[in-house]
C-alpha positions in Angstrom: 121.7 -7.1 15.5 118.2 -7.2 16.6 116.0 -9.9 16.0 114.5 -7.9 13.2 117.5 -7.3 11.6 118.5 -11.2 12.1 114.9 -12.0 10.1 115.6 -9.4 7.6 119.2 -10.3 7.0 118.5 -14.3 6.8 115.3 -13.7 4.8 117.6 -12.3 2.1 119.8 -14.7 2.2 117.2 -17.2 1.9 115.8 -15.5 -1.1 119.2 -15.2 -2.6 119.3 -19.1 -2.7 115.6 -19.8 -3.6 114.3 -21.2 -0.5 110.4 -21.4 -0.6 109.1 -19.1 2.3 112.4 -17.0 2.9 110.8 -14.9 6.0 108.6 -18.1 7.1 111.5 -20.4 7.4 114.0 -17.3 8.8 111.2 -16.9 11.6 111.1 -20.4 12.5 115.1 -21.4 13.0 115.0 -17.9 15.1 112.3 -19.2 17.2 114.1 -22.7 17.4 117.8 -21.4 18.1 116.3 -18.8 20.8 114.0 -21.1 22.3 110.9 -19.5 22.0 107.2 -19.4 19.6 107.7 -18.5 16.3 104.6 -15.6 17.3 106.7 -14.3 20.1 109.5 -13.0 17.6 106.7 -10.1 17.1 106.7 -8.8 20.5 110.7 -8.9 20.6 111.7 -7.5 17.3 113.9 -4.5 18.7 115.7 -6.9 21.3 119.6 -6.5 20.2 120.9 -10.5 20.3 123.7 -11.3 21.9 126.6 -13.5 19.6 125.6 -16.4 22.0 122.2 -16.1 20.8 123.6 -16.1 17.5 126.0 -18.5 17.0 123.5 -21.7 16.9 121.0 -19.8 14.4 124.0 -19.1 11.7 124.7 -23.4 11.5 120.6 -23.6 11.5 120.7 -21.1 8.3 123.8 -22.8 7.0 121.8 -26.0 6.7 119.2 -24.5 5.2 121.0 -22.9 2.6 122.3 -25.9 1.3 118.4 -26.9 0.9 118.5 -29.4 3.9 114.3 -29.4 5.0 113.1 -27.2 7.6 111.5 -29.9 9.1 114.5 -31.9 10.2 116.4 -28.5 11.2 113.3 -28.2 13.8 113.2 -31.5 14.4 109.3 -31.2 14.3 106.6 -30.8 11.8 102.6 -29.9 12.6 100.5 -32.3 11.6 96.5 -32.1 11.9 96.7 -30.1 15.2 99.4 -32.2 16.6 103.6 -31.8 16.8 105.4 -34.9 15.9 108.7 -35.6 15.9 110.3 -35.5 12.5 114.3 -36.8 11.0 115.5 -38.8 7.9 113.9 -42.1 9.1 110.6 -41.1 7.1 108.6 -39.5 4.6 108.5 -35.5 6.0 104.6 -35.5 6.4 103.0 -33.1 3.7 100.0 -30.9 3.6 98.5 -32.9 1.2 98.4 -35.9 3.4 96.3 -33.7 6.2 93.8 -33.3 3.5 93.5 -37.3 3.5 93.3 -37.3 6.9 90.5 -34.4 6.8 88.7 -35.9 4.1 88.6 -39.6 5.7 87.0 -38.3 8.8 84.4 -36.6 6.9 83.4 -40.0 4.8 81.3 -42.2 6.2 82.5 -44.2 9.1 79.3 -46.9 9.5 81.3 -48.9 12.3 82.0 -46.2 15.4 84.4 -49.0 16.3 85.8 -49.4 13.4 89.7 -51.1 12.8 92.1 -49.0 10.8 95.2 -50.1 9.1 97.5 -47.2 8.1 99.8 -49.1 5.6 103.2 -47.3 4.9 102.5 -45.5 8.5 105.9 -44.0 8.4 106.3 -41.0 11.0 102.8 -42.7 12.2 100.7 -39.1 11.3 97.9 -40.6 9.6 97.3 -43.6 12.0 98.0 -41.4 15.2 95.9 -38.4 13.9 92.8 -40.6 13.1 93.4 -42.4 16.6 93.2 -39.3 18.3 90.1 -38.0 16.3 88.3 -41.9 16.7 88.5 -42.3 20.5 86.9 -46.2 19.7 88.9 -47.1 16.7 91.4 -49.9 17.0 94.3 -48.6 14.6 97.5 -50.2 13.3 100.2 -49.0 11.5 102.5 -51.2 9.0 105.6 -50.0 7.3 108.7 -52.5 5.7 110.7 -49.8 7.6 112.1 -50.7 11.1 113.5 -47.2 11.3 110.5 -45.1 10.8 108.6 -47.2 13.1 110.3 -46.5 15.7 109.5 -42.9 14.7 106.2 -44.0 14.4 106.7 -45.5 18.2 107.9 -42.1 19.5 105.4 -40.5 18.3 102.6 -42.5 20.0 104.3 -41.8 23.1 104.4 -38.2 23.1 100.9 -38.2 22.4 100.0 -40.7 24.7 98.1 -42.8 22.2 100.8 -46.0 22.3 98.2 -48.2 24.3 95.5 -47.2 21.2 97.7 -47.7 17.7 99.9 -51.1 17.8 103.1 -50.4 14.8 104.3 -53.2 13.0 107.0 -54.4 10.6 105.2 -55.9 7.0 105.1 -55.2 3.5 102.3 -53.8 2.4 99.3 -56.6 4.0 101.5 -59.2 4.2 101.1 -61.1 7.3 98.6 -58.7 8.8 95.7 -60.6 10.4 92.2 -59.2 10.9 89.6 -57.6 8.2 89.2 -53.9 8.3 86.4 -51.2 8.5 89.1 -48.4 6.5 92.5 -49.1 4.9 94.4 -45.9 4.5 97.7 -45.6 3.2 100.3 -42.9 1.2 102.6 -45.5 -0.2 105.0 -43.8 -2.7 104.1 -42.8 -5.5 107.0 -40.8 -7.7 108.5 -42.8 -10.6 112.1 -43.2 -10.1 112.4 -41.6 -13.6 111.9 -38.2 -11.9 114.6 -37.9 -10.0 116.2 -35.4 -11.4 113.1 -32.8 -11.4 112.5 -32.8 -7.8 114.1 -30.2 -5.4 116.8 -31.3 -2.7 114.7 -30.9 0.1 112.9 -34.0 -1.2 116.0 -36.3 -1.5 116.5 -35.9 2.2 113.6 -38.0 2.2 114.1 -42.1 2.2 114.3 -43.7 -1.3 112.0 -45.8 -0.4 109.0 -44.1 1.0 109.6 -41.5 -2.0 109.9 -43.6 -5.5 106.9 -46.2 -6.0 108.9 -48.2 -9.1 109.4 -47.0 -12.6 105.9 -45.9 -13.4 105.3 -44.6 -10.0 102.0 -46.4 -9.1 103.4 -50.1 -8.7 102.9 -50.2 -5.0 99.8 -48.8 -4.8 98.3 -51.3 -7.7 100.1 -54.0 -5.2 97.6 -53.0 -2.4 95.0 -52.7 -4.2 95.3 -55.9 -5.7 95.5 -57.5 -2.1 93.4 -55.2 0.0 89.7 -57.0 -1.1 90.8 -60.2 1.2 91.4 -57.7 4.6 88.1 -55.4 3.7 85.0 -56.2 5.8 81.7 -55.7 3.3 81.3 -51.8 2.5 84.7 -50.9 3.7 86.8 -47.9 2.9 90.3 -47.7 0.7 91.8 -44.6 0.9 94.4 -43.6 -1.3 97.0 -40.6 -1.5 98.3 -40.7 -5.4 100.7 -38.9 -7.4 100.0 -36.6 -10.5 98.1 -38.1 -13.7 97.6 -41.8 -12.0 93.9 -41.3 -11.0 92.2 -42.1 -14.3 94.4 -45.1 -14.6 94.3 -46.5 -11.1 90.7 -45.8 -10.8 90.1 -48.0 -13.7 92.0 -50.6 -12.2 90.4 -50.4 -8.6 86.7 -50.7 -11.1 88.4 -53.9 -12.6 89.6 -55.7 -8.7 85.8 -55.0 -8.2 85.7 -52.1 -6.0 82.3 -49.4 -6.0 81.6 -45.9 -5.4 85.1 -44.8 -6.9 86.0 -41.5 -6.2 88.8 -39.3 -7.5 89.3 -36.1 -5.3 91.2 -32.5 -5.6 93.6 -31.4 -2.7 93.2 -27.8 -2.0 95.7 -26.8 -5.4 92.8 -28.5 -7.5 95.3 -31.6 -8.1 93.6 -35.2 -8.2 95.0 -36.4 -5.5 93.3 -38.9 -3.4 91.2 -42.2 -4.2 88.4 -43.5 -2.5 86.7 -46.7 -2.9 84.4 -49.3 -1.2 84.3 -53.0 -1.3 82.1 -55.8 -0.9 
């Protein structure tokens, strides 16, 4: 078969099982299992492929079939311009989360030194990606999980930025020192109620960085709560929510005394993200 008989072929079989992207996702295990850009498939399309070639690509699509996420077949995911390393020990980053990053960076940083707590860093995307974008920011990252921060870790390394972003092990603020120009942080956010609607891609994710309680939002109204103490005068909160909590949690951010609330749209039009001052 050539290689765009392979795409054609696993696209269709991809379709046949309702994976989102059939051709997309066909074009990047190809490009993974052969080695190569997922672009350079274009210039190669009437290249026959030998069953050595094959053989790794038909477990790849196997996996995928069965709805297991593209992102840890590649072992990568793109993030903000960057690659970062991507497996079962966190939340798979999500385009949504790039729009927090993008729209943080356009807000109003009054402190061009400012310190940054990332809290639920996970993989590390959002603390690593502002670090790179801030070349004088002092960045943290917190997570309760020990696995995803040494993700987190890895991460830092391959982008060289593990002298810039320190990673540590605490619940939410709890036991972190200091008072901060921005807290950032995509805690989870799904009631546990909803289990059953969401697709198995997201399962692969851990529990823990997925359901937020049984309302959803219990984590989030945790930080909030706490984050007043660790917020130097004027600084930034900046939420990632789930669907229908803005209107309640912005009420609640009004009542722990935070100004210049502001609910904002991801790119679908969904109020997604929360942004508030303090002090």
């Amino acid at each position: 078969m050539t290689v765009l008989e392979v795409l054609q072929s696993t696209s269709a079989y991809f379709k046949k099982r309702n994976i989102e992207s059939p051709r997309l996702n066909a074009e990047h295990l190809l490009a993974h299992s052969l080695g190569k850009k997922r672009l350079e498939l274009y210039l190669d399309f009437e290249r026959a492929l030998t069953e050595e070639e094959l053989a790794p690509l038909r477990e790849l699509v196997r996996r995928r079939g069965q709805r297991e996420p593209l992102q840890h077949l590649l072992g990568t995911v793109e993030f903000c311009g960057h690659t970062f390393l991507c497996d079962q020990r966190a939340l798979i980053p999500r385009p949504e989360t790039e729009e927090l990053v993008e729209q943080i960076l356009k807000s109003e940083i009054r402190n061009q030194k400012s310190e940054i707590v990332d809290v639920g860093t996970g993989s590390g995307v959002i603390a690593l990606s502002l670090a790179a974008q801030l070349s004088e920011a002092k960045v943290r990252g917190v997570d309760i999980s020990e696995e995803a921060l040494q993700l987190a870790r890895e991460n830092a390394r391959r982008l060289g930025l593990e002298g810039r972003v320190h990673f540590a092990k605490n619940h939410l603020l709890v036991g972190v020192e200091g008072r901060f120009d921005l807290i950032v942080a995509n805690l989870p956010y799904v009631p546990r109620t909803d289990r059953e609607t969401l697709s198995r891609e997201v399962l692969h994710d851990p529990e823990r960085a997925v359901f937020g309680g049984e309302n959803g939002d219990e984590m989030i109204r945790e930080l909030i709560s706490v984050a007043p103490a660790q917020l130097r005068a004027g600084g930034l909160l900046a939420l990632e929510i789930g669907l229908g909590q803005a209107e309640s949690l912005s009420a609640f951010l009004a009542e722990k005394n935070f100004h210049d609330i502001e609910k904002r749209h991801d790119y679908a039009g969904v109020t997604r993200f929360l942004f508030a001052r303090y002090g």
